[in-house]
N, CA, C and O of each residue as an XYZ file, in Angstrom:
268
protein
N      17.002      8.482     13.461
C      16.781      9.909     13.288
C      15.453     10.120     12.563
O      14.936      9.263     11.846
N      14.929     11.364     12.813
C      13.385     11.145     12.691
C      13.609     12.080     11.020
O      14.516     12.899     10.871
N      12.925     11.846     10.272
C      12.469     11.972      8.464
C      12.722     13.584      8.889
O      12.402     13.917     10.030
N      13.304     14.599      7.961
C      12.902     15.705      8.342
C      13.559     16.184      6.640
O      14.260     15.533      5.866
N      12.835     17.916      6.490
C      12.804     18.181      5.594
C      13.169     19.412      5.647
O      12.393     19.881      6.479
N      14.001     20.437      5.221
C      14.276     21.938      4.925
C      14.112     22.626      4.467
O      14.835     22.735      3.476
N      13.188     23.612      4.655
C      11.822     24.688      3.838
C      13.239     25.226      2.607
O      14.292     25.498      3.184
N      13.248     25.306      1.712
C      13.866     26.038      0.785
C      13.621     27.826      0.681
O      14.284     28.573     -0.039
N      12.448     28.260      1.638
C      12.207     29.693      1.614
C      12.154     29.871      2.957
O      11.427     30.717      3.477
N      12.819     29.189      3.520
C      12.770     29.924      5.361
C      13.852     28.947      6.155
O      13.966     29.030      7.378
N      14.870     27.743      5.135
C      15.314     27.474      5.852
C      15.340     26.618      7.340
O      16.353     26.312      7.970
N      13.861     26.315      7.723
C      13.710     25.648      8.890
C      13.747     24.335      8.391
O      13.429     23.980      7.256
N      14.283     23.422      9.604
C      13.965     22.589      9.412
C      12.248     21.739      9.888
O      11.765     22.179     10.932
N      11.650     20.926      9.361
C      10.580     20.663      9.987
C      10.554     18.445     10.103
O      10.930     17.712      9.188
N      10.191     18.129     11.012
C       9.758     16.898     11.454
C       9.381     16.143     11.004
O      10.436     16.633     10.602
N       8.852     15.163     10.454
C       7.483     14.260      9.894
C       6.847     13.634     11.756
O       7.536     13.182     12.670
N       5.435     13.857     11.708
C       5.059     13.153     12.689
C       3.950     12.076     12.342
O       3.531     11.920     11.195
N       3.614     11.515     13.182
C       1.782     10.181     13.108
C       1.393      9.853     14.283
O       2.001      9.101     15.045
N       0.042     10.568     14.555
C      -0.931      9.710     15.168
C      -1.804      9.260     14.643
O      -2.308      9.652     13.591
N      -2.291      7.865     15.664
C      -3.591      7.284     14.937
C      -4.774      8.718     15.597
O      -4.472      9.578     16.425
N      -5.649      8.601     15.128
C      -7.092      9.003     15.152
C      -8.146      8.200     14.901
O      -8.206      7.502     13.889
N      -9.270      8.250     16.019
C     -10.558      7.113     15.758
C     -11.562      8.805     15.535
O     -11.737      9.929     16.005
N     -11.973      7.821     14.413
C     -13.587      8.809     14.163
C     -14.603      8.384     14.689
O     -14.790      7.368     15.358
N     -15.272      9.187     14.374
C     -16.136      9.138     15.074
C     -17.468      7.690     14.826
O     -18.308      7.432     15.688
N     -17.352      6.924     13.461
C     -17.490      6.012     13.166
C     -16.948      4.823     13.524
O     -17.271      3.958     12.710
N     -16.274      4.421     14.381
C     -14.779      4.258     14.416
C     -13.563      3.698     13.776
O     -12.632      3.064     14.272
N     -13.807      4.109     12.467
C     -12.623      3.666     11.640
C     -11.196      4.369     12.406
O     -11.475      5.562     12.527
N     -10.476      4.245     12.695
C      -9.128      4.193     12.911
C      -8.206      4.888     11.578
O      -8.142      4.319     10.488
N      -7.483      6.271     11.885
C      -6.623      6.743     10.381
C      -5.555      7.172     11.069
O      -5.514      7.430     12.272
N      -4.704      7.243     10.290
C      -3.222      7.713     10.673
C      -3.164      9.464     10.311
O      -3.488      9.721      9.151
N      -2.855     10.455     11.029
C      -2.770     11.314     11.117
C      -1.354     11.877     10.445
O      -0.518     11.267     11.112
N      -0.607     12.712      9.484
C       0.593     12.757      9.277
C       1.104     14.277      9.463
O       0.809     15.023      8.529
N       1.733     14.771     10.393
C       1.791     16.144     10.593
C       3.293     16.699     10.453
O       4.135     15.802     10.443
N       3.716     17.824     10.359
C       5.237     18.216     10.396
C       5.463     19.225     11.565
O       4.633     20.082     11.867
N       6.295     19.101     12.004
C       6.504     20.219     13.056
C       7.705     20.751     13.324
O       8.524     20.080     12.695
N       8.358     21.778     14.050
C       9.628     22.445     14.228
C      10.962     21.480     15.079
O      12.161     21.386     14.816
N      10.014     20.781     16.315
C      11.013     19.826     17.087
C      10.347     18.476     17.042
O       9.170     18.132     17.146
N      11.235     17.957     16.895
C      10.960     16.059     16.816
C       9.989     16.096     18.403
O      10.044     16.793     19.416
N       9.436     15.358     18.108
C       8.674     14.906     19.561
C       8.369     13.891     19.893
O       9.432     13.271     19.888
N       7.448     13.092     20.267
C       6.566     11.433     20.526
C       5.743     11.767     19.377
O       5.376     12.897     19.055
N       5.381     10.197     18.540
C       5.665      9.900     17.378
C       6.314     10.516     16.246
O       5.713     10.692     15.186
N       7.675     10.895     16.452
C       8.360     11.152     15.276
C       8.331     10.063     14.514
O       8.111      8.996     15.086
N       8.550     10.071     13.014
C       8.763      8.703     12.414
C      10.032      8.440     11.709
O      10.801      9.299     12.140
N      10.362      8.053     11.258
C      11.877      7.696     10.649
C      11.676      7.503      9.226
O      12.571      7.194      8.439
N      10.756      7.651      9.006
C      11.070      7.160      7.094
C       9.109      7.940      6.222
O       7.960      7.794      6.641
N       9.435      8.395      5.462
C       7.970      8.648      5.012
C       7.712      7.823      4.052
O       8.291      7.453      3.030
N       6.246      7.494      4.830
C       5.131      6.830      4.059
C       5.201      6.253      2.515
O       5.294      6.718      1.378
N       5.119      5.198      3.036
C       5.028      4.679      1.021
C       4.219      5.254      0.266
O       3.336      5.613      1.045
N       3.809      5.721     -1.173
C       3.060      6.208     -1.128
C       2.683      7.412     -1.703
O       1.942      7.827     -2.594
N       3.755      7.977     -0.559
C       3.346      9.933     -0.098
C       4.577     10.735     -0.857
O       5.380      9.982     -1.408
N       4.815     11.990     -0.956
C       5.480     12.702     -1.797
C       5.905     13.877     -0.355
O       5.233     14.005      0.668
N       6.959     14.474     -0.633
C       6.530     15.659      0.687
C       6.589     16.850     -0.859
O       7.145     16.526     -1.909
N       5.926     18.127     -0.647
C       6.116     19.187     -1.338
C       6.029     20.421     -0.395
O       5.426     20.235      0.662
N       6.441     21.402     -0.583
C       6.369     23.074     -0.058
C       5.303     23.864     -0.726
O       5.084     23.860     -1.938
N       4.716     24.483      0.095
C       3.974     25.320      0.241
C       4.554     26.646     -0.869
O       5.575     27.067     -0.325
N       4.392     27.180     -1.740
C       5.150     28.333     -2.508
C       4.857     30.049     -1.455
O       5.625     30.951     -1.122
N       3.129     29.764     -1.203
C       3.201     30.420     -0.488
C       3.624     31.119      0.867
O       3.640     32.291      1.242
N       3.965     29.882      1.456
C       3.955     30.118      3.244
C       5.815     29.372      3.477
O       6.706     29.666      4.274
N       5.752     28.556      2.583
C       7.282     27.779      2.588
C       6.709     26.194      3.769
O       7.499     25.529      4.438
N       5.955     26.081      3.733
C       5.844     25.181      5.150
C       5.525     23.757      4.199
O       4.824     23.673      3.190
N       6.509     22.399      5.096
C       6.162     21.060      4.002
C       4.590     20.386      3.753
O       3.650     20.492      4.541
N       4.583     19.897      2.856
C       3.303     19.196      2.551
C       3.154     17.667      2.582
O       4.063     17.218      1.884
N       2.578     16.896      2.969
C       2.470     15.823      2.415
C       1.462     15.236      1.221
O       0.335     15.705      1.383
N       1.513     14.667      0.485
C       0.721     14.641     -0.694
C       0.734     12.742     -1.087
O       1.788     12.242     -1.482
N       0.021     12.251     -0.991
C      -0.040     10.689     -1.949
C       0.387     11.354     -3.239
O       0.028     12.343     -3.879
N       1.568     10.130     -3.393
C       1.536     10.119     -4.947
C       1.151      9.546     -5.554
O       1.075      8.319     -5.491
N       0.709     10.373     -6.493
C       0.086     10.196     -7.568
C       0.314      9.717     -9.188
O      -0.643      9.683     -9.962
């Protein structure tokens, strides 16, 4: 089942997703996004690392390195 998280001010649920991305240098980065429906690359577990937090304003999840 793919990582997912529940806005505390709207109630939705939202996704964790990852793609890679090449820059334009071409270093290679992992992309980490949230979305409404699981899709291709959902992931199953979040990032070592990372923290999720909410938005106060908008309610929508965050991802954040912890710190």
């Amino acid at each position: 089942m793919p990582f997912h998280v529940v806005s505390k001010k709207s109630g939705k649920t939202y996704y964790l997703h990852a793609r890679e991305q090449t820059l334009r240098n071409g270093h290679k980065v992992t992309l980490y996004y949230f979305s409404t429906q699981p899709r291709e690359g959902a992931i199953d577990e979040l990032p070592k690392g990372y923290v999720v937090s909410e938005s106060d304003r908008t309610g929508l999840p965050i991802l954040k390195k912890n710190r």
